[in-house]
C-alpha positions as a printed NumPy array, in Angstrom:
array([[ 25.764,   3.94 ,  -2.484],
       [ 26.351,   6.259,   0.435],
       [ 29.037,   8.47 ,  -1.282],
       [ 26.893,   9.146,  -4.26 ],
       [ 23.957,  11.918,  -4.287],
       [ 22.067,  10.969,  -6.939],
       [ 21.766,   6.413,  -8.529],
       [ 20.494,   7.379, -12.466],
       [ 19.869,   3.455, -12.896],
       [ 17.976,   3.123,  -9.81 ],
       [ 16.305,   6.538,  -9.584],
       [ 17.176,   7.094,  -5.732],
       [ 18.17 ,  10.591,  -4.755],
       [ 19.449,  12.34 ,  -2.051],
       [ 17.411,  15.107,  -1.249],
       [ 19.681,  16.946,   0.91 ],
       [ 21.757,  18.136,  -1.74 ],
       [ 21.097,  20.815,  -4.962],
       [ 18.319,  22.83 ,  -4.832],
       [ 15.961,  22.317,  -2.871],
       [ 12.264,  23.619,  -4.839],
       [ 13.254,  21.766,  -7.526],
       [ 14.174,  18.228,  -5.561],
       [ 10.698,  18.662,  -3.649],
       [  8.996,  19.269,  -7.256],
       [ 10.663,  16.219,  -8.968],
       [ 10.143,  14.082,  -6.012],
       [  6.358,  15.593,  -4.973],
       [  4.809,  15.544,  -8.639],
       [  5.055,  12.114,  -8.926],
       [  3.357,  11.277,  -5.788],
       [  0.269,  13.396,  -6.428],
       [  0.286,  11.909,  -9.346],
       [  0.147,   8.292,  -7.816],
       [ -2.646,   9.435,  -5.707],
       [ -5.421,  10.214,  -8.806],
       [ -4.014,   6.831, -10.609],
       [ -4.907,   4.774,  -7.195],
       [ -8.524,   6.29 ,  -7.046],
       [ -8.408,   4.166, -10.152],
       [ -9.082,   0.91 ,  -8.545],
       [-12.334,   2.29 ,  -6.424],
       [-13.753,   3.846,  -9.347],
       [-12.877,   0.619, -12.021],
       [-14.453,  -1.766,  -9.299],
       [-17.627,   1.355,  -8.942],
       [-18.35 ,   1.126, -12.819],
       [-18.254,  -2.653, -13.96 ],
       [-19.659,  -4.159, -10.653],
       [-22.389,  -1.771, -10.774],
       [-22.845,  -2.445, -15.005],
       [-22.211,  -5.724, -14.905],
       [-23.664,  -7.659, -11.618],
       [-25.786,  -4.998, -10.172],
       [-26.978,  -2.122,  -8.027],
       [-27.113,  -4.599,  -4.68 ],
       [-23.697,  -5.486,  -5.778],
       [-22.757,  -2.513,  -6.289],
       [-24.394,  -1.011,  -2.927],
       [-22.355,  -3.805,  -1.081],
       [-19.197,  -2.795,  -2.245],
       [-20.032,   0.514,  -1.098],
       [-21.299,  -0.893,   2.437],
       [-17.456,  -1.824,   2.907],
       [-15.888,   1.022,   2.24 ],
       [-15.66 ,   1.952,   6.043],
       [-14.515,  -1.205,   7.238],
       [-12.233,  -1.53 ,   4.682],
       [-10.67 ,   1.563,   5.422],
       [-10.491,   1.406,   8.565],
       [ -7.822,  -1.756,   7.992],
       [ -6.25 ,  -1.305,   5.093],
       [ -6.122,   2.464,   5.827],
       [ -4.026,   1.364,   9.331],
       [ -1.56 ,  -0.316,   7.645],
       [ -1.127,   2.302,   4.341],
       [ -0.205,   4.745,   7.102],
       [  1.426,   2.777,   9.255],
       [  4.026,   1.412,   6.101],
       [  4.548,   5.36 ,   5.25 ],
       [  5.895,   5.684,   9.061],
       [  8.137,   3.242,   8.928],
       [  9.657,   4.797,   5.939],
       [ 10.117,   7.976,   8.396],
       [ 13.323,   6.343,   9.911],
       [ 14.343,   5.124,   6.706],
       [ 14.773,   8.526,   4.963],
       [ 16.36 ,   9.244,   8.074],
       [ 19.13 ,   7.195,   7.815],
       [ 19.596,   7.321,   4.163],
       [ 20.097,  11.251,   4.493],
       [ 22.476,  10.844,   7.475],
       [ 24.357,   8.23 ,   4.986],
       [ 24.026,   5.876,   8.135],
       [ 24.181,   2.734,   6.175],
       [ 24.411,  -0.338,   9.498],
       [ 20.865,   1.894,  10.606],
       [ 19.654,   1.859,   7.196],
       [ 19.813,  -1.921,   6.444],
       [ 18.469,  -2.33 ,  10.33 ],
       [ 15.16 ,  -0.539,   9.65 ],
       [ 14.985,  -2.078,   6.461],
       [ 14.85 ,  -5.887,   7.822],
       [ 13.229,  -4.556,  11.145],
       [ 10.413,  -2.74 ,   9.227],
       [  9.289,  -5.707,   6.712],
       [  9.68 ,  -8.089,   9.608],
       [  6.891,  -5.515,  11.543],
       [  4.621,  -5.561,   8.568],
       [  4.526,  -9.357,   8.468],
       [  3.215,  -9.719,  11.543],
       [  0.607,  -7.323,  10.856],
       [  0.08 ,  -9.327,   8.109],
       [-15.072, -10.211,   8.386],
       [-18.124, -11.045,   7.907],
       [-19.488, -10.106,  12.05 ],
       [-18.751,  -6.807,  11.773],
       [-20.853,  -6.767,   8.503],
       [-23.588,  -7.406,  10.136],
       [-22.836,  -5.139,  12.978],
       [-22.311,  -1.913,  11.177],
       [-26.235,  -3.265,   9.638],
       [-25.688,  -4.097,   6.284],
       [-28.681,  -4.592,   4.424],
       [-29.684,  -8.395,   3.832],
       [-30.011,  -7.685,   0.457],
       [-26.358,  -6.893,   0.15 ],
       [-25.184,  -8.529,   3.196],
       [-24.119, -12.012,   0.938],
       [-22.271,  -9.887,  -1.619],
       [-20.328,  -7.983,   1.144],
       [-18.993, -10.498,   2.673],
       [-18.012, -12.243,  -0.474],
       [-16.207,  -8.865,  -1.528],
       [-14.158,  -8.163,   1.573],
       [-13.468, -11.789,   2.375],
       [-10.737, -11.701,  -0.282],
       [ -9.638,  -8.267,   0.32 ],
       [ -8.998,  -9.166,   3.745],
       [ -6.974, -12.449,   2.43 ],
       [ -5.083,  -9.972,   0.496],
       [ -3.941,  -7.864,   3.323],
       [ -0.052,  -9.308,   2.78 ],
       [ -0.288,  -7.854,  -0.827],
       [ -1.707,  -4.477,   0.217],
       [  1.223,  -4.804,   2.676],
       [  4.13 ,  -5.774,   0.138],
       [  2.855,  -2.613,  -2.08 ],
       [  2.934,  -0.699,   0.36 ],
       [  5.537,  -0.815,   2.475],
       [  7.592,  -1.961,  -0.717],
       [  6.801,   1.714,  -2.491],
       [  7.341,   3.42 ,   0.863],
       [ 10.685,   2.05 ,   1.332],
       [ 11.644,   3.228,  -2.499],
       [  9.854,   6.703,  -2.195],
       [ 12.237,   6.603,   1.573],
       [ 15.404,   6.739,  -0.86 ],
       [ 14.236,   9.255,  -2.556],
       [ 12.975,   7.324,  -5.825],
       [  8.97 ,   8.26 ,  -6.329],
       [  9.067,   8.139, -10.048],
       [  9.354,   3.755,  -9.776],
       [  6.585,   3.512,  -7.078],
       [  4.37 ,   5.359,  -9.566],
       [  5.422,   4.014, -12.713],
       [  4.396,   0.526, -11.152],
       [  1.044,   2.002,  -9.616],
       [  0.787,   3.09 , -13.15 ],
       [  0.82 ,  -0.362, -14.319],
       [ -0.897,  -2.016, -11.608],
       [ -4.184,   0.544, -11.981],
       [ -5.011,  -0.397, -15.163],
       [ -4.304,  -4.155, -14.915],
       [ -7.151,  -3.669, -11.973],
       [ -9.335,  -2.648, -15.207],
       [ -8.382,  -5.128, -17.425],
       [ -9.009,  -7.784, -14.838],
       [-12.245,  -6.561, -13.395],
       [-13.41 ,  -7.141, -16.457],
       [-12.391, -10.253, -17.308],
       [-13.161, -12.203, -14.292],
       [-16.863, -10.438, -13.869],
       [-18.225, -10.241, -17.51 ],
       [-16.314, -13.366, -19.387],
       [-15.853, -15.413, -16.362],
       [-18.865, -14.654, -14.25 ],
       [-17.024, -14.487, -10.962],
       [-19.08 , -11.331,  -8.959],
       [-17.923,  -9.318,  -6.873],
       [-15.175, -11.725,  -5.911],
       [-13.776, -11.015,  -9.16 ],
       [-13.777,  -6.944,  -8.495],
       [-11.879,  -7.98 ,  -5.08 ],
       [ -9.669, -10.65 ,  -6.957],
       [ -8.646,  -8.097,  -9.794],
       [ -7.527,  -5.557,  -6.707],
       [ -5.315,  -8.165,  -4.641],
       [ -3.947,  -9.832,  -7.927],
       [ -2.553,  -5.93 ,  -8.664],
       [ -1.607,  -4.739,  -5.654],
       [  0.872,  -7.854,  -5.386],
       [  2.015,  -7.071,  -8.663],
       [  2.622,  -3.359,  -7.922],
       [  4.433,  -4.683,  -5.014],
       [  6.465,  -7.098,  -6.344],
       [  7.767,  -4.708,  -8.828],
       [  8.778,  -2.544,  -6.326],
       [ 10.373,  -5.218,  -3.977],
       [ 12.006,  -6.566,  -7.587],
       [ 13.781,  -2.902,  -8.539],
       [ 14.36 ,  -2.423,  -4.517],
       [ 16.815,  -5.443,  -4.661],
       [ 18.266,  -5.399,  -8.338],
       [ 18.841,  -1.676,  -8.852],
       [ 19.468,  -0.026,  -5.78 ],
       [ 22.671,   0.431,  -5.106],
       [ 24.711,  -1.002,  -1.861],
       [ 21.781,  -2.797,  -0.347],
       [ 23.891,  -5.802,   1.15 ],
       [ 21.758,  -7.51 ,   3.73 ],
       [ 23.925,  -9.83 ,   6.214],
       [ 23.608, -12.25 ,   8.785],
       [ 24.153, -10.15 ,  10.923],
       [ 21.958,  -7.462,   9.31 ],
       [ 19.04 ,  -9.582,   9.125],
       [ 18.916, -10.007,  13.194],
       [ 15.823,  -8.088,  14.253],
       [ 16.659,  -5.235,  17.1  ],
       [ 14.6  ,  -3.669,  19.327],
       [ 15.866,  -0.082,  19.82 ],
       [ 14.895,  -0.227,  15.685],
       [ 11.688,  -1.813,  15.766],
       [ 10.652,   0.324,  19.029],
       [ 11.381,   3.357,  17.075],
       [  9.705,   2.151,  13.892],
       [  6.478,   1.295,  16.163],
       [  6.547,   4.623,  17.984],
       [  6.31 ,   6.493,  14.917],
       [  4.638,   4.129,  12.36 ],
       [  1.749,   2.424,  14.991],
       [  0.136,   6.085,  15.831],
       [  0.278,   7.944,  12.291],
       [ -1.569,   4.216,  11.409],
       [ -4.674,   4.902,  14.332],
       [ -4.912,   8.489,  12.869],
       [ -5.016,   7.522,   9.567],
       [ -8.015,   5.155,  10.664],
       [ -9.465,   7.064,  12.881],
       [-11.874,   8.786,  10.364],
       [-13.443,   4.871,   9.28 ],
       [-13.842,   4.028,  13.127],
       [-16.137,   7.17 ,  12.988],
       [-17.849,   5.798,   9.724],
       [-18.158,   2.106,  11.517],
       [-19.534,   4.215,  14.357],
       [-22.288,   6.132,  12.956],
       [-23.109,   2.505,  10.995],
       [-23.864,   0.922,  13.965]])
């Protein structure tokens, strides 16, 4: 695992070997990529909610947006810093640090892992109902927006962005498919645009945790590895905790000028 540059099986690659525009390319393309496919789940949710329940519905998914954000947006940014230390290690061929910030990293995301502030950032009446129904179950499925993405981080950290995509990929239009399903056959509102988005998010994630563990190489987790250490998890909180506040800091301003 550490003496080879490149795992064909598992798709990780050492970027600090061969030539350099054309590793950034491979390993960039698919990201941007990834980025138009996710915009896929906002706009799915955007076009049968407002077809198919309604343009109160449809305003109160809207009305979320900010607060939404302003969560899930901490902890998307926060997951890509912990990867920081990850890639770190991987490129120094460091594997004891490696497996440390690993297990130190997933243990910090579980312990990261609302219907008052609704009313505070003055949601319509109208809408207020449907809003909270909506980002209730987003907000339950904060430990799937977690596994995704710290799951694809941790991949993308070993230099494998093709899988994380590939699964997004998948994952985006399953969000279709089961928007409509559970609003138009089953008649389940906007808890089934929310539904649809947590039930593919965890399955995004879970195919990235799955390939994490069965094709990439020399990942051998020990007792000893899984012991949780705090030089690792301070340095995974010093980097991951503040690119996670900037990341938000742009919905606090939307929550803001709610108010």
């Amino acid at each position: 695992f550490m003496e080879t540059t490149s795992k064909r099986k598992s798709g990780t690659t050492d970027l600090t070997v061969g030539k350099p525009l054309f590793q950034i390319l491979q390993f960039a393309l698919p990201l941007v990529l990834g980025t138009l496919f996710q915009q896929l789940y906002s706009f799915a949710d955007t076009v049968i909610v407002g077809r198919c329940i309604g343009a109160d519905a449809l305003g109160a998914v809207g009305t979320t947006y900010s607060l939404n954000f302003m969560i899930i947006g901490f902890m998307l940014a926060t997951c890509n810093g912990f990867g920081i230390p990850v890639a770190e290690s991987f490129g120094a061929k460091d594997s004891e640090d490696l497996h440390k910030y690993l297990f130190d990293g997933a243990a910090l995301c579980e312990a990261m892992s609302a219907a008052p502030l609704l009313r505070r950032i003055h949601t319509p009446a109208e809408m207020l109902d449907y809003a909270v129904r909506y980002i209730r179950v987003i907000f339950l499925g904060i430990p799937a927006t977690v596994l995704y993405n710290y799951s694809s981080t941790v991949l993308r950290s070993l230099g494998d962005s093709q899988h994380p995509f590939y699964f997004l990929l998948v994952s985006s239009f399953l969000n279709i498919g089961l928007d409509w399903l559970l609003i138009v056959p089953l008649n389940m509102s906007v808890e089934g645009a929310a539904i649809a988005t947590v039930i593919s998010q965890l399955v995004s994630g879970i195919l990235c945790t799955w390939w994490f563990f069965h094709k990439v190489e020399g990942i051998r987790f020990t007792k000893e590895r899984c012991k949780l250490s705090v030089p690792h998890c301070k340095r995974l909180a010093y980097i991951g905790f503040p690119m996670g506040f900037e990341y938000s800091v742009s919905a606090v301003g939307a929550v803001i000028m709610q108010d």
